[in-house]
C-alpha positions in Angstrom: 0.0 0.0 0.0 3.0 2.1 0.8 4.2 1.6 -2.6 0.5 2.6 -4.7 1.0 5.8 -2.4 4.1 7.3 -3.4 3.9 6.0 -7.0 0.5 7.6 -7.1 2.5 11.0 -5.5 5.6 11.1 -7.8 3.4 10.6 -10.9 1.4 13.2 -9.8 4.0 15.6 -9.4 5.9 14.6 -12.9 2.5 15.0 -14.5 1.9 18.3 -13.1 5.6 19.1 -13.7 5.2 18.0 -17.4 1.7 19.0 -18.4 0.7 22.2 -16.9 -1.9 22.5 -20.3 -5.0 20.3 -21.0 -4.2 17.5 -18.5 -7.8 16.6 -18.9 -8.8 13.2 -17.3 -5.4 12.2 -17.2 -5.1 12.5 -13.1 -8.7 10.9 -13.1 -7.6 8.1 -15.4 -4.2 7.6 -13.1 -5.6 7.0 -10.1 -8.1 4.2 -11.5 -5.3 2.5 -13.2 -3.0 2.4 -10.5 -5.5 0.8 -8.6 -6.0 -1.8 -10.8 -2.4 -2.3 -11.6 -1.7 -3.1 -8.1 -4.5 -4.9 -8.1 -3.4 -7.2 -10.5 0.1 -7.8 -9.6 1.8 -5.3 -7.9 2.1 -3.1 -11.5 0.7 0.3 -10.5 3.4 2.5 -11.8 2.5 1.4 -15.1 -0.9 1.0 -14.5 -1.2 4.4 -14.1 0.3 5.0 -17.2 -1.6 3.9 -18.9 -4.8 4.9 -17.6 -3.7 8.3 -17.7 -3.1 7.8 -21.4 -6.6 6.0 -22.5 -8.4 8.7 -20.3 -6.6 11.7 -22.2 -7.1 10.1 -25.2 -10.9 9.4 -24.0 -11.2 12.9 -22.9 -9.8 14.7 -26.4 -12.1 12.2 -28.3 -15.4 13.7 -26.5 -13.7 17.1 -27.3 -13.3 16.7 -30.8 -16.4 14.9 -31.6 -18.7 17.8 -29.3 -19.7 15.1 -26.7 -20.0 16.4 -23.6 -18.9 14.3 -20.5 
């Protein structure tokens, strides 16, 4: 649990550090996948990962299309 904890912090600091424009849903998607990476095996660095990049990408979808979410 320790370990989901600080990954969680120092990707949320190199993502704010990184992306101070349009970070939209990425934080959101992060969380959720480092959940379920460390759910399912202890991954949850890159867990959240990739869920912040499938919830980005999910988010500039709805954007482009005019879906609102």
């Amino acid at each position: 649990m320790r370990a989901l904890v600080l990954s969680m912090a120092l990707f949320t600091a190199t993502v704010g550090a990184a992306q101070s424009a349009e970070a939209r849903g990425c934080v959101r998607g992060a969380v959720a996948g480092a959940v379920v990476g460390h759910m399912a095996g202890h991954h949850a660095v890159a867990g959240a990962v990739a869920g912040c990049v499938i919830a980005h990408h999910h988010m500039t979808h709805h954007r482009r299309h005019g879906w609102r979410r």
